[in-house]
Backbone atoms as SQL, in Angstrom:
CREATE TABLE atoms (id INTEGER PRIMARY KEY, chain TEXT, resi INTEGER, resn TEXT, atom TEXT, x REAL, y REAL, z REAL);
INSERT INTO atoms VALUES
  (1, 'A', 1, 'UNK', 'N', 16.869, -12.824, 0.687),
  (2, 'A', 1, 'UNK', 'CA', 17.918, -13.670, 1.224),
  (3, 'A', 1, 'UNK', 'C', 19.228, -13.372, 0.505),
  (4, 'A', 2, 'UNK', 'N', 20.434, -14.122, 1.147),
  (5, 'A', 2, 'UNK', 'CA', 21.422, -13.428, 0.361),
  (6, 'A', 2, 'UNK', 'C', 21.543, -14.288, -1.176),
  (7, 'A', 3, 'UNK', 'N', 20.876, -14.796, -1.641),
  (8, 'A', 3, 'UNK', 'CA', 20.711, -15.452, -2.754),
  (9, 'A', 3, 'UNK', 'C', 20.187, -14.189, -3.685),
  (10, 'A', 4, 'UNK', 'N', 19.088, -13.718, -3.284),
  (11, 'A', 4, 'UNK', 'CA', 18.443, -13.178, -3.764),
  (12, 'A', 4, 'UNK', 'C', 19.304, -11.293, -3.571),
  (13, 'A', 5, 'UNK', 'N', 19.576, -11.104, -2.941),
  (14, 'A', 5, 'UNK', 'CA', 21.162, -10.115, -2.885),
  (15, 'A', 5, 'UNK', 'C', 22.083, -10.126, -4.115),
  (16, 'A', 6, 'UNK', 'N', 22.661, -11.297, -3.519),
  (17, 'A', 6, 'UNK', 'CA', 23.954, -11.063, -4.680),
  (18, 'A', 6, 'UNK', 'C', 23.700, -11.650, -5.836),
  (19, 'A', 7, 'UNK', 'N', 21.825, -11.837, -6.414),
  (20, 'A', 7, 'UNK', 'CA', 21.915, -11.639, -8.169),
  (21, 'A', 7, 'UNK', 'C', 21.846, -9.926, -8.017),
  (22, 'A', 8, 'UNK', 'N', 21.903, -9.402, -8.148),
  (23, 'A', 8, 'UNK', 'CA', 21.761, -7.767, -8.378),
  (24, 'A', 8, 'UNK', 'C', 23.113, -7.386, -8.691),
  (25, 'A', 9, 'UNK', 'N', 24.095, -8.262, -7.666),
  (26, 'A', 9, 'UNK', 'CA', 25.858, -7.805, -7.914),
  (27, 'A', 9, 'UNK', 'C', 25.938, -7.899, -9.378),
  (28, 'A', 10, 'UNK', 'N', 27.002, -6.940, -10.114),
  (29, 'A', 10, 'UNK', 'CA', 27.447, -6.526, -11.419),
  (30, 'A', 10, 'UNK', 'C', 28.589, -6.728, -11.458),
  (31, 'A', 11, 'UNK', 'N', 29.821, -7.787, -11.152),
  (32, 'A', 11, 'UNK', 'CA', 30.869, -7.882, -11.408),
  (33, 'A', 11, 'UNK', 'C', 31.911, -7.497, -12.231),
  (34, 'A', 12, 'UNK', 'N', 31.090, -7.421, -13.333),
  (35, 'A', 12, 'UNK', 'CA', 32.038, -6.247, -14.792),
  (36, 'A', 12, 'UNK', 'C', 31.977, -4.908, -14.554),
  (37, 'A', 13, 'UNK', 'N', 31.767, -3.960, -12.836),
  (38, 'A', 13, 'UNK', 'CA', 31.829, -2.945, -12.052),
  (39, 'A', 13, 'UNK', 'C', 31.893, -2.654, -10.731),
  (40, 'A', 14, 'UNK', 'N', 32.806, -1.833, -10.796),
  (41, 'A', 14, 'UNK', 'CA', 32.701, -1.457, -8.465),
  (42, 'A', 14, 'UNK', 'C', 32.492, -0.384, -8.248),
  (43, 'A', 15, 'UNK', 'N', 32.537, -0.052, -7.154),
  (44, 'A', 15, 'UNK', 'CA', 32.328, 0.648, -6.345),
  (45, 'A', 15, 'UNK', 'C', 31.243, 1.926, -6.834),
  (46, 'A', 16, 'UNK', 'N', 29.521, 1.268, -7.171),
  (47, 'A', 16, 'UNK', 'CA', 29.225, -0.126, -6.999),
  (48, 'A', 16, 'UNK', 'C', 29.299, -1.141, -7.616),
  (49, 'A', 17, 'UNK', 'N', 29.429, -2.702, -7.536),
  (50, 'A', 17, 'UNK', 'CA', 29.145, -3.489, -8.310),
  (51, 'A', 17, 'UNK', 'C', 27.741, -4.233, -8.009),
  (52, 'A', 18, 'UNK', 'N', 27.519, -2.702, -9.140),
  (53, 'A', 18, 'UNK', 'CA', 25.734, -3.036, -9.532),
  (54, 'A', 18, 'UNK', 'C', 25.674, -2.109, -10.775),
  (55, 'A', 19, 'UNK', 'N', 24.736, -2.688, -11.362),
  (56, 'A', 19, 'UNK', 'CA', 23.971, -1.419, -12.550),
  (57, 'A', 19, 'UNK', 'C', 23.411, -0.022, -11.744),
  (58, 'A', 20, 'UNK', 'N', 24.227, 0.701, -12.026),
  (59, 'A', 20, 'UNK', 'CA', 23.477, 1.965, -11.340),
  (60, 'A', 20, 'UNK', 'C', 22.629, 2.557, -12.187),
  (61, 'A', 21, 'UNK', 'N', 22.346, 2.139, -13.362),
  (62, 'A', 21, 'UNK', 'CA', 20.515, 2.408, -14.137),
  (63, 'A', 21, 'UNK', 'C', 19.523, 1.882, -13.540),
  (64, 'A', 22, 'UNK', 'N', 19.854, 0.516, -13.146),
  (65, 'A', 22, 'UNK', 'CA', 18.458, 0.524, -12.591),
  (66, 'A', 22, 'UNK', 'C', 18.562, 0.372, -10.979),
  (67, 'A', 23, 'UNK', 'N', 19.559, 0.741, -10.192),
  (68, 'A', 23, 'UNK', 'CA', 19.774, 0.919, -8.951),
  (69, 'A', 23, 'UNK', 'C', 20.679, 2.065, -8.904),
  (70, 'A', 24, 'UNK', 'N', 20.106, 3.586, -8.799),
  (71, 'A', 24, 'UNK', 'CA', 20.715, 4.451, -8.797),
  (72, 'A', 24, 'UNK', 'C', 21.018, 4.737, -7.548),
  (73, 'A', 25, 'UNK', 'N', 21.700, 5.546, -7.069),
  (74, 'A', 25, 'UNK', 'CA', 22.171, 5.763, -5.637),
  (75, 'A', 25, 'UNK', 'C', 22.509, 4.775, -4.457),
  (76, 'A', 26, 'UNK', 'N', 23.388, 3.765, -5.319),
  (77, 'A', 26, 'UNK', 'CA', 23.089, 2.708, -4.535),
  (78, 'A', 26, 'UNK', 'C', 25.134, 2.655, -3.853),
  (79, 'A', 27, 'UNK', 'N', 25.177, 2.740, -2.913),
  (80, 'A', 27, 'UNK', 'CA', 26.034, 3.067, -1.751),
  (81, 'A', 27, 'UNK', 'C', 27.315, 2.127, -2.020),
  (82, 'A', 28, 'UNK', 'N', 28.457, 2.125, -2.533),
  (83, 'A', 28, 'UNK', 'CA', 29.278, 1.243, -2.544),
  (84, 'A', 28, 'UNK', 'C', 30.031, 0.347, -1.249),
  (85, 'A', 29, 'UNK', 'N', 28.679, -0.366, -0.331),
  (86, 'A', 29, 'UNK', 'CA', 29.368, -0.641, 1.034),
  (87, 'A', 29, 'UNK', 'C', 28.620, -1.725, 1.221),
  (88, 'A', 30, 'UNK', 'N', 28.601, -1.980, 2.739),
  (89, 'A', 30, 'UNK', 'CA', 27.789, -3.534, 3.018),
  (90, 'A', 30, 'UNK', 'C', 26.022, -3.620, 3.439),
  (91, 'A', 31, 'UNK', 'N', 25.692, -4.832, 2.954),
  (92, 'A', 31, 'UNK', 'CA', 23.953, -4.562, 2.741),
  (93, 'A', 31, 'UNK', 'C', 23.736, -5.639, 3.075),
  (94, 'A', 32, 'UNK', 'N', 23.006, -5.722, 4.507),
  (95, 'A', 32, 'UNK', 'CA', 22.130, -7.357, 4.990),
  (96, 'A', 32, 'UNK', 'C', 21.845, -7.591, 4.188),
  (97, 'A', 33, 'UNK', 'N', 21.724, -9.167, 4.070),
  (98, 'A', 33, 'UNK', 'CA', 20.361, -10.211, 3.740),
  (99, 'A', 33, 'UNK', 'C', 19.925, -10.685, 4.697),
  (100, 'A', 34, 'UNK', 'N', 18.788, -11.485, 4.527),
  (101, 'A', 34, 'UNK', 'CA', 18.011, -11.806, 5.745),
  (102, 'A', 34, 'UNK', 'C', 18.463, -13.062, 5.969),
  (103, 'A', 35, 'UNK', 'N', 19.613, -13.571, 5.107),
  (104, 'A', 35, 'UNK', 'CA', 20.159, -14.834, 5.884),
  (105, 'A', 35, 'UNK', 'C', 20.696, -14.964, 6.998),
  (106, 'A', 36, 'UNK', 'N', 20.318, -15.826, 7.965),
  (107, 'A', 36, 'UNK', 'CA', 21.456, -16.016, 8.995),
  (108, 'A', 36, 'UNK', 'C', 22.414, -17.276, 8.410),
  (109, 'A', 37, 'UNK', 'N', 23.700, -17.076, 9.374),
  (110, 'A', 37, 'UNK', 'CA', 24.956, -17.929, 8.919),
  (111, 'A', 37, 'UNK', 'C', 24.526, -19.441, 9.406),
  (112, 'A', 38, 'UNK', 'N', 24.537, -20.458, 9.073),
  (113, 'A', 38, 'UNK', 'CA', 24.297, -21.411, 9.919),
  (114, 'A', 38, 'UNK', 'C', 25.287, -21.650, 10.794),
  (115, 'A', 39, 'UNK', 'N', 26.633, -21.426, 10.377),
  (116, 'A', 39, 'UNK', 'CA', 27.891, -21.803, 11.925),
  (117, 'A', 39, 'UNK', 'C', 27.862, -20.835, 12.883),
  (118, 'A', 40, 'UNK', 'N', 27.567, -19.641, 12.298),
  (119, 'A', 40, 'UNK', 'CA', 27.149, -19.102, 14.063),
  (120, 'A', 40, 'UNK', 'C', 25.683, -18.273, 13.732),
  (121, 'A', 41, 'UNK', 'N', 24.534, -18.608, 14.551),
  (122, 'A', 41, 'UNK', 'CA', 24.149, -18.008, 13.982),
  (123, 'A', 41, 'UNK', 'C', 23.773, -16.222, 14.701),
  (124, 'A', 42, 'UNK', 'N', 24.627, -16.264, 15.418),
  (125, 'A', 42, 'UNK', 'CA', 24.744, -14.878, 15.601),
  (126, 'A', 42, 'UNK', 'C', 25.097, -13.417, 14.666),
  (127, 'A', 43, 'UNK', 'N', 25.628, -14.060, 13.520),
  (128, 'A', 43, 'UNK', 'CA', 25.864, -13.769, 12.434),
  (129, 'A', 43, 'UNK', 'C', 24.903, -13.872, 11.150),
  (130, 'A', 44, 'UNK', 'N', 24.835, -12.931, 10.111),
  (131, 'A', 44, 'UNK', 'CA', 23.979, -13.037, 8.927),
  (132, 'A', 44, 'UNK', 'C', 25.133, -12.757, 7.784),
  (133, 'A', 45, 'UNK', 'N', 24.421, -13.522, 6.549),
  (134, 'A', 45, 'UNK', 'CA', 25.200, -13.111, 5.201),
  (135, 'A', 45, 'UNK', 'C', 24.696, -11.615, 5.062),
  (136, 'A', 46, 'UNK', 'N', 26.145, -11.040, 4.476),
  (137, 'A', 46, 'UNK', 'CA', 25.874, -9.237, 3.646),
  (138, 'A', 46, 'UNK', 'C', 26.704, -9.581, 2.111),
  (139, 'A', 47, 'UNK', 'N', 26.349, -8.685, 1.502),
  (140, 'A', 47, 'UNK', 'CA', 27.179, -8.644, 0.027),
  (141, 'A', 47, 'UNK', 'C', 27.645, -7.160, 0.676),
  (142, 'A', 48, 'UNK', 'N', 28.421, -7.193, -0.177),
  (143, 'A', 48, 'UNK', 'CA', 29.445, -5.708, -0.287),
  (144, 'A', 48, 'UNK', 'C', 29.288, -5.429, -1.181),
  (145, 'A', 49, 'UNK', 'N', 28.613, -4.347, -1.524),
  (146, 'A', 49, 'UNK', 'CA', 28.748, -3.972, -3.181),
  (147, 'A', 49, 'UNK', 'C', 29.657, -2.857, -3.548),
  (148, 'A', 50, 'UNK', 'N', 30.943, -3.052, -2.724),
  (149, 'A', 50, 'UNK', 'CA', 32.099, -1.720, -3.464),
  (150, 'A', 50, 'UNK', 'C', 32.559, -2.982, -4.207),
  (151, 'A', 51, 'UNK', 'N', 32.309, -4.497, -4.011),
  (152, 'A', 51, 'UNK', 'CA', 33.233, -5.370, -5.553),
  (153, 'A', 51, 'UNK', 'C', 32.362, -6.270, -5.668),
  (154, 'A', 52, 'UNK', 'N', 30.958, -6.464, -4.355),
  (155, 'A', 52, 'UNK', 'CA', 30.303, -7.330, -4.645),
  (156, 'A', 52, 'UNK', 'C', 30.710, -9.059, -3.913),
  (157, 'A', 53, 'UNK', 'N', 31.587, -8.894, -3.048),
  (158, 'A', 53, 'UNK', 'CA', 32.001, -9.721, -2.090),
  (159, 'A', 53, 'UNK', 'C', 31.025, -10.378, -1.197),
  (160, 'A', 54, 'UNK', 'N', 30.893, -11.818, -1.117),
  (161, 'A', 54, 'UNK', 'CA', 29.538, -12.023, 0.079),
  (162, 'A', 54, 'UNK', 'C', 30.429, -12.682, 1.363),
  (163, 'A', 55, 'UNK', 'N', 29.778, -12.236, 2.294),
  (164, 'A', 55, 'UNK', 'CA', 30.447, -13.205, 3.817),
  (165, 'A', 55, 'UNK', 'C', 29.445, -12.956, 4.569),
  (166, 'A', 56, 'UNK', 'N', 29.862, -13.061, 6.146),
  (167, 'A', 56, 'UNK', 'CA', 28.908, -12.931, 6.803),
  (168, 'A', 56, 'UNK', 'C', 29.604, -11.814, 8.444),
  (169, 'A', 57, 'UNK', 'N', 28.655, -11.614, 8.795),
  (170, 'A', 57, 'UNK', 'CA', 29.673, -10.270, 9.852),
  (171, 'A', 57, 'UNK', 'C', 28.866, -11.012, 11.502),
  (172, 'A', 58, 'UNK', 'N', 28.629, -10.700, 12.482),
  (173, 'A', 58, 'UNK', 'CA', 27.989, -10.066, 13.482),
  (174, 'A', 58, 'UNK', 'C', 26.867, -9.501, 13.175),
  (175, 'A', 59, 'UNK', 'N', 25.273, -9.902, 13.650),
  (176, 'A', 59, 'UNK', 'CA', 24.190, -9.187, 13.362),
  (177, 'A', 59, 'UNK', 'C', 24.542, -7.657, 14.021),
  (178, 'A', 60, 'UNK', 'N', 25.189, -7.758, 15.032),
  (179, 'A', 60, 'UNK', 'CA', 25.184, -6.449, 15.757),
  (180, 'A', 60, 'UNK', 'C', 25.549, -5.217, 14.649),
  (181, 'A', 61, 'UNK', 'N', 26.286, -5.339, 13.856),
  (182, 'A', 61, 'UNK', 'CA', 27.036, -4.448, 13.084),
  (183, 'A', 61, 'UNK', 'C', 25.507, -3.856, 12.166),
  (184, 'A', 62, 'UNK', 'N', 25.972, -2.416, 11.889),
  (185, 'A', 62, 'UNK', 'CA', 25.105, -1.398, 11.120),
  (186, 'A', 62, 'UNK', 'C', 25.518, -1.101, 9.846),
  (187, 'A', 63, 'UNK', 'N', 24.743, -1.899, 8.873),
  (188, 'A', 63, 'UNK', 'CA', 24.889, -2.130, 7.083),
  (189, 'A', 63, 'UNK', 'C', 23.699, -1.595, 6.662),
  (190, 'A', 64, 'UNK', 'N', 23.359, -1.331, 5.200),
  (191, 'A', 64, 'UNK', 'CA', 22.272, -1.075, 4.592),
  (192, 'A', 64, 'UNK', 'C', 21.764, -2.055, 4.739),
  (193, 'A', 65, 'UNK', 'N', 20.158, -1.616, 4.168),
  (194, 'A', 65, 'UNK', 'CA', 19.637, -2.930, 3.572),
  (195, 'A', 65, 'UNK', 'C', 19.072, -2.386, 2.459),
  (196, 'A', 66, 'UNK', 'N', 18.521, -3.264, 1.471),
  (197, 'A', 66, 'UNK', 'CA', 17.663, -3.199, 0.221),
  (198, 'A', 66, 'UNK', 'C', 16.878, -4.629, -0.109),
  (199, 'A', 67, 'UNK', 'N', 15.499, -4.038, -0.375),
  (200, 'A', 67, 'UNK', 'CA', 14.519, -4.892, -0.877),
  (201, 'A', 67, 'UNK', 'C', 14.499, -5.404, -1.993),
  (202, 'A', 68, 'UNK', 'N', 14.881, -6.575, -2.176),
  (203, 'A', 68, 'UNK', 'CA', 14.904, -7.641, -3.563),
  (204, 'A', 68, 'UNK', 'C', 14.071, -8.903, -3.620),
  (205, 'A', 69, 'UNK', 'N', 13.600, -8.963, -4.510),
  (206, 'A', 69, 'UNK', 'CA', 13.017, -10.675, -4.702),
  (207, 'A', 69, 'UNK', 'C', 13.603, -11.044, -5.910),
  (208, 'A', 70, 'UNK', 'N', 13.033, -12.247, -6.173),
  (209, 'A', 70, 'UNK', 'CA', 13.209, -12.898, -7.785),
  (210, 'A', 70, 'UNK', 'C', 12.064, -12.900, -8.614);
C-alpha cells in the first residue's frame, strides 16, 4: 500500500530518493501502490522516487511497481 511505499523513500537523497544499497537499480520516477484514492477512485496513490513525492494520478497511467511489505 502506499504506506508501505513511501517507508522505503530516503529523503536525505534524489533522484532516487531511496538507499540504492539496498534497492539498487531502482528508477528515479513514479511507482504504484495498491492504494486507491478514496475521492476518486479512479485514481491510486504513487510515490515518485526522483524526491520521493506521494499523490495520486489516473489508474490508466503506466508507472513502475515494486514489492514491499513491513
Amino acid at each position: 500500500n502506499v504506506t508501505e511505499l513511501e517507508s522505503i523513500v530516503d529523503r536525505t537523497v534524489f533522484n532516487p530518493a531511496i538507499d540504492t544499497l539496498f534497492f539498487p537499480g531502482t528508477v528515479a520516477n513514479y511507482y504504484w501502490s495498491s492504494s486507491t484514492y478514496v475521492g476518486n477512485t479512479s485514481n491510486a496513490w504513487y510515490v515518485y522516487f526522483a524526491n520521493g513525492n506521494v499523490s495520486n494520478s489516473p489508474k490508466s497511467n503506466s508507472y513502475y511497481v515494486r514489492c514491499v511489505a513491513n
